[in-house]
C-alpha positions in Angstrom: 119.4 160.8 112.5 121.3 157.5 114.4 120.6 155.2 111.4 123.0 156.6 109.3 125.9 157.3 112.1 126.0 153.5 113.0 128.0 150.9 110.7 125.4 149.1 108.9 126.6 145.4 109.7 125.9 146.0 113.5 122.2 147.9 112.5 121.8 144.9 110.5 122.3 142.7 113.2 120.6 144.5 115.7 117.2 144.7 113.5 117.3 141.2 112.9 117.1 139.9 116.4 114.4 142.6 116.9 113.1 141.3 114.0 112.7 137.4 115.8 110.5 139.0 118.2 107.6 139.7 115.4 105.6 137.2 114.8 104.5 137.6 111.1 107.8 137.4 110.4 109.0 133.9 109.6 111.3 131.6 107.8 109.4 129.4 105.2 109.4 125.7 105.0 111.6 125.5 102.7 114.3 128.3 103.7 116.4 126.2 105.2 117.9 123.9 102.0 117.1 127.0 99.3 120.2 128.9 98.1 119.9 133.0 97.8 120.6 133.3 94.1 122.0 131.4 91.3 125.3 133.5 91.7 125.7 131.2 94.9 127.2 127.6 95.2 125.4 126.5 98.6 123.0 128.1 101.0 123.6 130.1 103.4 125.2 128.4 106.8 123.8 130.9 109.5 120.3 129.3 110.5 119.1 132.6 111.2 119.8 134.2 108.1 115.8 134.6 106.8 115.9 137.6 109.7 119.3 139.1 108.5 118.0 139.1 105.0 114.7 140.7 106.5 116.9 143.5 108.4 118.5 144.3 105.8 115.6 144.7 103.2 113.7 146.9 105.4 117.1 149.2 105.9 117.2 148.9 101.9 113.3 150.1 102.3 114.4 153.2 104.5 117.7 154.5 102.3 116.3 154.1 99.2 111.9 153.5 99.2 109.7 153.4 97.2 111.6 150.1 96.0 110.8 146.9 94.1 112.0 143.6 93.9 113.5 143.8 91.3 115.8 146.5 92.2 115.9 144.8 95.2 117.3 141.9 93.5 120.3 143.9 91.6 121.4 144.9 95.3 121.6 141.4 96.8 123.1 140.1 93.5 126.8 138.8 93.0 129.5 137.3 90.7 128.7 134.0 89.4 132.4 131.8 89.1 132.2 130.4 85.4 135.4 128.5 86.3 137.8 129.9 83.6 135.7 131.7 82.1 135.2 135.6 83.3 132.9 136.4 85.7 129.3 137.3 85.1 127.1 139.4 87.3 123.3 138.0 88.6 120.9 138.6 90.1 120.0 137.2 93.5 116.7 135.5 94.0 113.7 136.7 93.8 111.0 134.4 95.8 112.7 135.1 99.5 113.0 139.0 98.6 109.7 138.6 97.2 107.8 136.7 100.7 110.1 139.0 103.0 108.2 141.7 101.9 105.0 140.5 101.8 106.0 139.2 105.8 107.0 142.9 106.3 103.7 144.5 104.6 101.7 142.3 107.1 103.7 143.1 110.0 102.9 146.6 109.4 106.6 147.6 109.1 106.5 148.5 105.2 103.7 149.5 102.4 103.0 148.6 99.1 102.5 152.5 97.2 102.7 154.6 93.8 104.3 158.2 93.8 104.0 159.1 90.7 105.9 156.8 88.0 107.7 155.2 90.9 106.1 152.5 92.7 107.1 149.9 95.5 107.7 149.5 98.8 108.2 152.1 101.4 108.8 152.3 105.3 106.0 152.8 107.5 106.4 154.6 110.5 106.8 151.7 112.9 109.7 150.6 110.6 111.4 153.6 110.8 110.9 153.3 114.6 112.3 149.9 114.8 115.1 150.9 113.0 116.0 153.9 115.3 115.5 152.2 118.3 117.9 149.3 116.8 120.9 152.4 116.2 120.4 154.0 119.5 121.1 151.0 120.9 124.5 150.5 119.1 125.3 154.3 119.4 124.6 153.8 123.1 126.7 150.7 123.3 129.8 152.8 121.8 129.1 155.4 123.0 128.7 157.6 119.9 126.8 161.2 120.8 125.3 163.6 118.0 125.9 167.2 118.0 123.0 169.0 119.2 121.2 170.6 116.3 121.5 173.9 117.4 125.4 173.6 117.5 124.9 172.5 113.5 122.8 174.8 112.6 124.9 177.9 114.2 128.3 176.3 111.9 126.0 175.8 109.2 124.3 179.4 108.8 128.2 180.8 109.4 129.2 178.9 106.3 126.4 179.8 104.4 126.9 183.8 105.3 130.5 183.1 104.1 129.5 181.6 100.7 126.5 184.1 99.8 129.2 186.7 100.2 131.7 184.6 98.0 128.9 184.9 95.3 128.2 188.5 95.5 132.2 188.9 95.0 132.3 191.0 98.6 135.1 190.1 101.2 134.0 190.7 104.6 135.3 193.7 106.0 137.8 193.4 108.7 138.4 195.9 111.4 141.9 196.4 112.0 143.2 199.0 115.0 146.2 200.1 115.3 147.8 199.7 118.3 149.4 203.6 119.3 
């Protein structure tokens, strides 16, 4: 799969101007003056930074689903400077996570579901199409091709030949001729 081959910056980037093109998806009123967590000093300079945070919640969505915002919060979460004294990690906040995902539920790019004690968001398939036609686009700008799977599969079935042997405790048997 492309998603996973492409640096994650650029599929960011690339999702969130696809992102601009849906219309359910929108930065609130008050996104503009709001800061992104308490761990933060000012917010954010980029004007379009509602979208980036959007792209990269629904890649969140796709690597890690079903997902909450809470644990969706720990990931965009930083270092808060206490001036001399150390460190301390927060959370980031959770009212834009929270109304990102609601925008991406309506759009029909994520879903709201329970599997079995886990429950939370997931992609739906027009997310995970977005998102692939986002990294062939970068892979196609640079140029990056995938092995066929047939070439994997052949390298992959040789090793695996080569390690059930190891198990059993058998060497493969080699064929050596003398030369006369």
């Amino acid at each position: 799969m492309g998603i996973f081959d492409v640096p994650k910056t650029e599929l960011i980037e690339k999702t969130a101007q696809k992102l601009k093109d849906v219309s359910q998806i929108s930065p609130p009123l008050w996104a503009s003056y709001a800061k992104t967590g308490s761990h933060k000093e000012r917010p954010p300079l980029r004007q379009d930074w509602w979208y980036i945070r959007a792209a990269a919640v629904l890649t969140k969505i796709f690597t890690i689903g079903p997902i909450g915002v809470s644990k969706l919060r720990t990931k965009f979460g930083g270092k808060k400077n206490s001036g001399f004294r150390p460190e301390s990690v927060r959370k980031s906040g959770g009212n834009n996570i929270r109304k990102i995902l609601q925008q991406l539920e309506k759009a029909g790019l994520a879903k709201n579901i329970t599997k079995g004690i886990n429950k939370g968001r997931v992609i739906t398939p027009q997310g995970a199409s977005l998102l692939e036609k986002a990294s062939a686009e970068i892979m196609k700008e640079k140029g990056i091709v995938l092995p066929k799977k047939s070439d994997v599969q052949e390298v992959r079935s040789e090793t695996n030949e080569a390690q059930v042997e190891k198990k059993r405790g058998r060497k493969k048997k080699e064929v050596v001729v003398e030369a006369e």
